[in-house]
C-alpha positions in Angstrom: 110.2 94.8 121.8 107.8 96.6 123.9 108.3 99.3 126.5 107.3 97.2 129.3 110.4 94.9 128.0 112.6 98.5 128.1 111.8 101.1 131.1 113.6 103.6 129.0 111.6 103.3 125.6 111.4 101.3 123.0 114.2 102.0 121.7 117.0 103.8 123.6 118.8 105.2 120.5 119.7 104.2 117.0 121.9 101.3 117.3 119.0 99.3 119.5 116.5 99.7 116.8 119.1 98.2 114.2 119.7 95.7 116.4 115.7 94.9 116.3 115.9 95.7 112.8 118.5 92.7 112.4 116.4 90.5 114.9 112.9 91.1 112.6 115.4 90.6 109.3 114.8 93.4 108.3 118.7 94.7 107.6 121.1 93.9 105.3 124.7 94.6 106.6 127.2 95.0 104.0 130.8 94.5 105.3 132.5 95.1 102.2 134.6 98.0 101.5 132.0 100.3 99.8 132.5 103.5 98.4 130.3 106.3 100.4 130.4 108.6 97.4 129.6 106.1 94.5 128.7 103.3 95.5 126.4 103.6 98.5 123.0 104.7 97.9 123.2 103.5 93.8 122.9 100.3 95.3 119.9 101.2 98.1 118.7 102.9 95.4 118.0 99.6 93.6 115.7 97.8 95.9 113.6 101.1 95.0 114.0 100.5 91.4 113.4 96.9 91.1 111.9 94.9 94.4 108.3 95.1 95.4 107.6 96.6 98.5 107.5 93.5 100.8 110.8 92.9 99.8 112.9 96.5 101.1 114.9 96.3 104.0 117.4 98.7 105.7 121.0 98.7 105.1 124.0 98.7 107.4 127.6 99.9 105.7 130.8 99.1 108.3 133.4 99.6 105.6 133.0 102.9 104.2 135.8 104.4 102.2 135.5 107.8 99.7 137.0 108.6 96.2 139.5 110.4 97.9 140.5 107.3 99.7 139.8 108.1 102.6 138.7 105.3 105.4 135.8 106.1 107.9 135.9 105.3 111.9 131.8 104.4 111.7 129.4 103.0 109.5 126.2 104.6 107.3 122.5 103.5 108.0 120.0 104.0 104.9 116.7 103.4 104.4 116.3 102.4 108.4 113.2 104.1 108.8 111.0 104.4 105.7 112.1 101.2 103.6 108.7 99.9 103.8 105.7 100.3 105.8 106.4 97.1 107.6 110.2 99.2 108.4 108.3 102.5 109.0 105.9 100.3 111.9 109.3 98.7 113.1 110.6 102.1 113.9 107.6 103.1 115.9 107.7 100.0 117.8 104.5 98.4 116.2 104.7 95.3 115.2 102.8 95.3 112.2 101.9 98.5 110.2 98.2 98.2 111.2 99.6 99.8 114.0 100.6 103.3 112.3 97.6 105.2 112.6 97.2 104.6 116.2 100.5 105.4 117.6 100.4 108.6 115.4 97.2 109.1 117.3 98.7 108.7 120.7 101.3 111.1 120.4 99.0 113.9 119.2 97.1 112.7 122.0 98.8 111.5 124.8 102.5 113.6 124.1 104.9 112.6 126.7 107.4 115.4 128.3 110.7 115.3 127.5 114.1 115.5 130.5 117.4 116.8 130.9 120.1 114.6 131.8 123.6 115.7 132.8 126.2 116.0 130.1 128.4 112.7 132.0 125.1 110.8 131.2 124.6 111.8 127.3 126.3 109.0 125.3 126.5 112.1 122.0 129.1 113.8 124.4 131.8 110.9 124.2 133.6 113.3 121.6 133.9 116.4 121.4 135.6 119.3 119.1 135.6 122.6 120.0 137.1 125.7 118.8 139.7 125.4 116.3 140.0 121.8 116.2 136.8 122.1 114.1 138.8 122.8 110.7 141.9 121.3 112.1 139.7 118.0 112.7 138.4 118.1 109.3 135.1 119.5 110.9 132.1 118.2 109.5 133.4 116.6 106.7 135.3 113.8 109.0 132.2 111.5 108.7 130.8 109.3 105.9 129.2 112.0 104.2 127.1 110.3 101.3 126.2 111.9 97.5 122.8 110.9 97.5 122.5 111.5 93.5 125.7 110.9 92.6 125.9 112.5 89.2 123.8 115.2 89.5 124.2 116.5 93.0 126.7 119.4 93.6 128.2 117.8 97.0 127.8 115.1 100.0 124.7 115.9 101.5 123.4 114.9 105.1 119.9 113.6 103.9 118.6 112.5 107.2 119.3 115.8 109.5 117.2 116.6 112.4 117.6 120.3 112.9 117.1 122.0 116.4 115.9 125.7 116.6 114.1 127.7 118.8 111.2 130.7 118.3 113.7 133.4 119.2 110.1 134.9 120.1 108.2 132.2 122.4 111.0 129.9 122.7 109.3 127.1 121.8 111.6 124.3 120.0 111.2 122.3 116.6 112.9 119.7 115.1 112.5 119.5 111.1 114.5 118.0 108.0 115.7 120.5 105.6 118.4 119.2 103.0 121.9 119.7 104.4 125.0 120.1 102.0 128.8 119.8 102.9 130.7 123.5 102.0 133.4 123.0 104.5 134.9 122.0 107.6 132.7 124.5 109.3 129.8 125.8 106.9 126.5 124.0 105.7 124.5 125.3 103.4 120.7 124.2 104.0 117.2 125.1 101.6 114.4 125.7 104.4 111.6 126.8 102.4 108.5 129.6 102.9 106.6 128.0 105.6 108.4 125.9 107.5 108.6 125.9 111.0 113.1 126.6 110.9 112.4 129.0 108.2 109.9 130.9 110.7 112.5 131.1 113.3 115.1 132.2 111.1 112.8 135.0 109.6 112.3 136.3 113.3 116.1 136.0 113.9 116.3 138.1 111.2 113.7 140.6 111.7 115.3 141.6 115.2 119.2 141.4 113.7 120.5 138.3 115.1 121.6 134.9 114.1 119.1 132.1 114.2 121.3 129.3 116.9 120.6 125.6 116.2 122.3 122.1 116.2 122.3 119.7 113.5 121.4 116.4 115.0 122.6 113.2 113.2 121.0 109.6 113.8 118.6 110.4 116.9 116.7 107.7 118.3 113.7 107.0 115.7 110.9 108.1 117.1 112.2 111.5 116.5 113.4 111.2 113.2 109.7 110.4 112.1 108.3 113.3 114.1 110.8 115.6 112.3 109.8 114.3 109.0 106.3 115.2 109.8 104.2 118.0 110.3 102.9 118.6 113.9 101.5 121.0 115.9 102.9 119.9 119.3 106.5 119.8 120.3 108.4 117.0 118.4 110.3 116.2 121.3 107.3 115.0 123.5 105.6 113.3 120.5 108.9 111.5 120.1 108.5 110.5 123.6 104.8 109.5 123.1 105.8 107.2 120.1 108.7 105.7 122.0 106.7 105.0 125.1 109.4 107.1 127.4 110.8 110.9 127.8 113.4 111.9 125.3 116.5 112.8 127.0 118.1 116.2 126.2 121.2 117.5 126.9 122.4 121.0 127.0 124.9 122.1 123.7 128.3 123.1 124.6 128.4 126.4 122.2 124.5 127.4 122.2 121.7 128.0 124.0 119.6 124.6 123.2 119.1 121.0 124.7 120.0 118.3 122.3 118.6 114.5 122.0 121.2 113.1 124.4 121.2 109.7 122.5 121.7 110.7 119.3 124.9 110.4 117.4 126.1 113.3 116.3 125.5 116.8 117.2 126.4 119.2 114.7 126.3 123.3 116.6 126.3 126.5 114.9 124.2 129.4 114.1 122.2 130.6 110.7 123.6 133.6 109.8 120.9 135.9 108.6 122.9 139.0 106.7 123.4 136.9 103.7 122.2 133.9 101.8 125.1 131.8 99.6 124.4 129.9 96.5 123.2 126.3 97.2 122.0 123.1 95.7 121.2 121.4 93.0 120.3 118.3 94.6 117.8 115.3 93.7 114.8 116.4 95.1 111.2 113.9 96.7 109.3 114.6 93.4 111.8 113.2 91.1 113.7 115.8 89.7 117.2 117.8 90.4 116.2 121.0 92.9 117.5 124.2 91.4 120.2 125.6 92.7 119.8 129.0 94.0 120.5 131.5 97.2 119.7 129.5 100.1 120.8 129.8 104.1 124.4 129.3 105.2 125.2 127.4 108.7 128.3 128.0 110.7 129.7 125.6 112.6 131.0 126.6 115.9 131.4 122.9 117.8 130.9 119.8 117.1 129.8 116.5 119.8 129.3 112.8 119.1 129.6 108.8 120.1 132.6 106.9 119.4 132.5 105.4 116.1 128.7 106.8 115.2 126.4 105.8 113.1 125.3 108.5 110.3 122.0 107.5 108.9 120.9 109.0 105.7 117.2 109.3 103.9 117.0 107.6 100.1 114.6 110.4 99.0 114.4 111.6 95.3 112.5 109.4 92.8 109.6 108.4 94.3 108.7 105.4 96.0 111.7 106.0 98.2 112.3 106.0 101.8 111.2 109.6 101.9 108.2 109.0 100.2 107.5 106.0 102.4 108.0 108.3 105.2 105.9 111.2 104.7 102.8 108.5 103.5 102.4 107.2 107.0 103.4 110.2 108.9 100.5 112.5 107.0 98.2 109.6 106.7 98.3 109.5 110.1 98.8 113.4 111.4 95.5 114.0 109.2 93.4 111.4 110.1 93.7 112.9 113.8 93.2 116.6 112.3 90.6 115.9 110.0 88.3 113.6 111.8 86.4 116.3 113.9 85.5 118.2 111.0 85.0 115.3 108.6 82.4 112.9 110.6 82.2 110.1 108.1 85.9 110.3 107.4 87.4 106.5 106.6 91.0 107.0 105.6 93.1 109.8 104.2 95.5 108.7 101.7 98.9 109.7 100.3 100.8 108.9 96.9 104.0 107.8 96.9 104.3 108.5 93.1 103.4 112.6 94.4 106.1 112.8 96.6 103.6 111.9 99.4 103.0 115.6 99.2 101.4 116.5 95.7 98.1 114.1 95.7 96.0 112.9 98.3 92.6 110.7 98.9 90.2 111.0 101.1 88.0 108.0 102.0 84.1 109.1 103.3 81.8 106.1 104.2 78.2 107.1 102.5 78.8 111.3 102.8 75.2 113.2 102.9 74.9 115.9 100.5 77.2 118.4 100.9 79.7 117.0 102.7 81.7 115.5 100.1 82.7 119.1 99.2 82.9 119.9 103.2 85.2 117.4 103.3 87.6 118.7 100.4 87.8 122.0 101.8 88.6 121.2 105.0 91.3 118.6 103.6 92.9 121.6 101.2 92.6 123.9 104.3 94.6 121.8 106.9 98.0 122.3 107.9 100.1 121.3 105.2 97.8 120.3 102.8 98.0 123.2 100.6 100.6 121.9 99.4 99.2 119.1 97.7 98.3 119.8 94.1 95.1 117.0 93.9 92.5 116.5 96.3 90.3 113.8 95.7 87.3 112.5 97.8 86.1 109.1 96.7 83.4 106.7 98.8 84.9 104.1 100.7 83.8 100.8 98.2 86.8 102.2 96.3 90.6 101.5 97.1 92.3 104.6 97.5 95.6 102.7 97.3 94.7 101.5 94.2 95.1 103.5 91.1 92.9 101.4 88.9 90.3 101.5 91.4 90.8 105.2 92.4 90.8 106.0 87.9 88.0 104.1 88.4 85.9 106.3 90.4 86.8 109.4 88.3 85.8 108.1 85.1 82.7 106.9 86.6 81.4 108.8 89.3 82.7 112.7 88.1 81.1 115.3 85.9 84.2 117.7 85.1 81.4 121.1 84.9 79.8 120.2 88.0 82.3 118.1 90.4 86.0 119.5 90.1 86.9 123.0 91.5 90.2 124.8 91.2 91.5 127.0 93.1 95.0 129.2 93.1 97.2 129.9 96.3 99.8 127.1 96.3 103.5 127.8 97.0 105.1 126.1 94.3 108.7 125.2 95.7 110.3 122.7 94.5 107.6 121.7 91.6 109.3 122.4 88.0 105.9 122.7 86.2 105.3 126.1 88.5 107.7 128.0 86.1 110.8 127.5 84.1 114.2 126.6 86.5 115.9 129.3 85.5 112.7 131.8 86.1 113.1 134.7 89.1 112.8 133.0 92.3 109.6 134.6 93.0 108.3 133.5 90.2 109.2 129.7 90.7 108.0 129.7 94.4 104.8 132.3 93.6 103.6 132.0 90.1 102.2 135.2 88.3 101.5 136.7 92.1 98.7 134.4 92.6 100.2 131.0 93.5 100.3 127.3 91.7 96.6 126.2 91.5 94.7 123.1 93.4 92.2 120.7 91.9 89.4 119.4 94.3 87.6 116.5 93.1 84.5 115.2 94.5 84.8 111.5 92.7 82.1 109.8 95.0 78.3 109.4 94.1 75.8 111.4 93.9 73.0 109.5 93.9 72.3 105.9 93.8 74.4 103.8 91.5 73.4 100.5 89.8 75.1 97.2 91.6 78.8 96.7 90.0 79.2 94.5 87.1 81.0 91.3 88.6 80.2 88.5 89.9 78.5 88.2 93.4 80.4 87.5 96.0 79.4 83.7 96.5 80.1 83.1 93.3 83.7 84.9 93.3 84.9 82.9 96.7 83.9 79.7 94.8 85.4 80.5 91.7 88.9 81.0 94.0 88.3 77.4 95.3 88.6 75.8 92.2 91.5 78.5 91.0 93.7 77.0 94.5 92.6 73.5 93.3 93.9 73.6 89.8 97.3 75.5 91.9 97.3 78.3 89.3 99.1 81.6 90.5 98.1 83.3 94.2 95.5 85.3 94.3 95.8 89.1 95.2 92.4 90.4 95.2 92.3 94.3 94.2 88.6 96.2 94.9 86.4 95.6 93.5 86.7 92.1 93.4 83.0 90.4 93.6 79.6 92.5 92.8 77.5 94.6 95.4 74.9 96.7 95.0 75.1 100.5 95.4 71.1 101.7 96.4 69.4 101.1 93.0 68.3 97.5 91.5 64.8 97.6 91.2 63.0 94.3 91.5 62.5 93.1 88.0 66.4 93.5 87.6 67.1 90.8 90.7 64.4 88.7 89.4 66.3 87.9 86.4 69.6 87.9 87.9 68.7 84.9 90.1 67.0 83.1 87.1 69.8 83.7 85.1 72.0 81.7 87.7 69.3 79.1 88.0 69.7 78.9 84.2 66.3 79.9 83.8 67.6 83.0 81.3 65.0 81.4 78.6 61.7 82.7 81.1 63.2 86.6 81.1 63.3 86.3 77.8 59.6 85.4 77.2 59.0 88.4 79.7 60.4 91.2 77.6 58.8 89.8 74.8 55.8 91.1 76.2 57.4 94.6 76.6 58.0 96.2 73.3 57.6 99.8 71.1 58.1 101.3 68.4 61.2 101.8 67.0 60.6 105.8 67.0 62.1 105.5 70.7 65.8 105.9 69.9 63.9 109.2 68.9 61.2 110.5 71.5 62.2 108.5 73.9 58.5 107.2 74.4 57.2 103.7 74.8 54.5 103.1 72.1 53.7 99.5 72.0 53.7 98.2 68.6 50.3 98.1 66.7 50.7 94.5 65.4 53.2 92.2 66.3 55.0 90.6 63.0 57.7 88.5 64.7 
């Protein structure tokens, strides 16, 4: 689908994409009765745990039930956006995910304005519960919450929720994913942590003694989900717009001052109070481990909007890879490649690891860096917004695969000297990573360490100075070799870099010389040659050639 096939976008809201989802097979529905509390995201949770990549789709559940036995008038959507990269592409309406970088590109780029459409032409207004009938309605917890963890998470959490706040300041708007967990018909507790853009508005909020208003919003269409998700510095509503080829339509909240994403399905109002702070969490967290529960921000619910029968999609996040993970790989890789290029020139690629969270390691690619710049490079990669958060920095030349750990390990066993070519630095928040300080430690403690910050490792892993060629076969050699491996049908191939030889600026003459004879078979010839280079055995000491007075061979 394209968005000259759609005048609207690519996608209109979240049921068309699973539509295109279903029509690329990418979904698996799932009309048996399923459990939202038990049984829903273990099994997700599997094609995490034991398919390849390739293999991850999204997931559709129309029979939802609960361990109370309760029966719910909608279905759940998990791992819709960030199953795979060939999902995460889907969702931006690429059609491959060669096709990522670009469109991240075009909406820092080319960001497309967002418009307000009456309330008569917002499909989230089909429903709506006002006033009392919040509680009366069974509030917030009427829809198919899921427990993302179950057995270690403290409640039903919404785990995909776009929140809507404004600078109470500038009145500038941002949409970001902060963890969401059920206390009542009509309270929410939510962790926005030291440096997010929700947390900033709420600190202002508080600073001039008001609540912080915002909306919840539940299953937009996906372009702003994955601009929620990342970290921008224009307004997630027109680089929604820019992804999805058409404005986002908003629509003004019945209960506070905002405009919502008129197509999503659920719009959850309230306000942050900012007086006091309530005991929150723990919950299964990106890096792999149970957050820590402590005093976090409490949400009051004051009305509640949505479609008929909606759709609540939720993130599989925790263990990494996951859907979050997945996520936050192509969204960075692609937000920093746009940041970083004009002060990196020879910048190839920046990389993320899922196995970090897509937020604790990073690569980045440089094709043939001048002296210096390697270093440049690192700096202005720790510098950038968001990347102090990551813990590893690595810069590595672009014959390596930064995808690949075994070729990245590669590199920094090879091409590092630990005095001269790692630096470490302190400063980093350390939320939500438990080597910072012990669980139970002070909360400053856990989110500041010792008053100076977690620490930050840049590693310059690419070369120095000229390398000998790599020791494998040359590339002629290594494309006939796979010849012969498809004629005797043995296993497909995956190459992994480096798969064939190349050079890498030094092989002096001498050394080719006798790498062609020795192809030729004509080894025998070197050897005659070196016969007529020898010394003394007093080398391994002095390191000087002295050619042997008389030779006794």
């Amino acid at each position: 689908m394209t968005t000259t096939d759609n005048p609207a976008g690519t996608y209109t809201d979240v049921r068309q994409y699973l539509d295109e989802l279903d029509r690329r097979g990418l979904l698996i529905r799932v009309d048996r009765e399923t459990n939202k509390d038990t049984e829903i995201m273990p099994l997700v949770r599997w094609q995490f745990r034991g398919l390849s990549q390739d293999q991850r789709k999204g997931w559709l559940f129309s029979n939802v039930t609960d361990s109370r036995g309760r029966h719910f008038d909608g279905s759940v959507a998990v791992s819709i956006l960030g199953a795979s990269p060939t999902v995460y592409a889907a969702a931006m309406g690429a059609d491959s995910p060669a096709g990522i970088a670009d469109k991240w590109a075009l909406a820092q780029r080319s960001p497309v304005e967002s418009r307000e459409v009456d309330a008569a032409d917002a499909p989230v207004k089909e429903v709506k519960v006002l006033g009392d009938d919040v509680v009366s309605s069974g509030g917030v917890d009427a829809f198919p919450v899921t427990v993302t963890n179950p057995g270690s998470d403290a409640s039903a959490y919404f785990s995909a929720p776009v929140w809507i706040t404004k600078d109470p300041e500038t009145g500038v708007y941002n949409a970001g994913t902060y963890r969401v967990m059920v206390k009542a018909a009509d309270r929410l507790g939510i962790s926005m942590l030291s440096g997010q853009d929700g947390r900033g508005h709420w600190e202002k909020a508080r600073a001039a003694g008001q609540p912080l208003e915002a909306v919840l919003i539940l299953s937009p269409p996906p372009a702003l989900s994955l601009c929620s998700v990342n970290k921008l510095d224009i307004s997630e509503y027109n680089a929604a717009g820019a992804i999805n080829g058409a404005p986002l339509e908003l629509v003004k909240a019945e209960t506070v001052d905002l405009l919502i994403p008129a197509n999503a399905e659920i719009a959850i109002e309230g306000r942050f109070r900012t007086d006091i702070l309530e005991r929150e969490g723990p919950f299964g967290e990106f890096g792999g481990y149970v957050g820590a529960q402590d005093y976090q921000l409490v949400f009051e619910v004051t009305a509640i909007t949505h479609r008929k029968s909606p759709v609540l999609q939720a993130f599989i996040s925790e263990m990494p890879p996951s859907e979050s993970s997945c996520m936050r790989k192509a969204g960075f890789e692609g937000f920093h490649m746009a940041e970083l290029r004009p002060k990196v020139p020879n910048l190839k690629k920046v990389t993320y690891f899922e196995m970090g969270g897509s937020a604790q390691s990073m690569a980045i690619t440089l094709h043939e860096p001048g002296p210096g710049e390697a270093w440049e490079a690192l700096r202005a990669a720790a510098s950038a917004r968001n990347m102090p958060m990551n813990k590893w920095i690595i810069a590595v030349d672009d014959d390596i695969d930064a995808e690949d750990f075994e070729s990245l390990w590669w590199a920094m066993s090879w091409r590092v000297q630990p005095h001269r070519d790692i630096q470490i630095q302190r400063g980093r928040n350390t939320d939500l990573d438990p080597s910072g300080a012990p669980v139970d430690a002070p909360f400053d403690e856990r989110t500041y360490p010792e008053k100076l910050g977690g620490s930050q490792i840049l590693i310059d892993a690419t070369r120095n100075w000229a390398y000998p060629p790599v020791s494998l076969p040359s590339k002629d050699l290594m494309e006939n070799a796979q010849k012969i491996w498809e004629e005797l049908k043995l296993p497909d191939l995956t190459p992994r870099v480096p798969w064939h030889g190349y050079q890498l600026g030094y092989l002096p003459a001498d050394w080719n010389e006798a790498a062609q004879r020795a192809v030729r078979g004509d080894y025998l010839k070197t050897g005659e040659e070196f016969r007529k280079h020898r010394t003394e055995s007093s080398y391994f000491e002095t390191g000087v050639v002295v050619p042997p007075g008389q030779d006794k061979s």
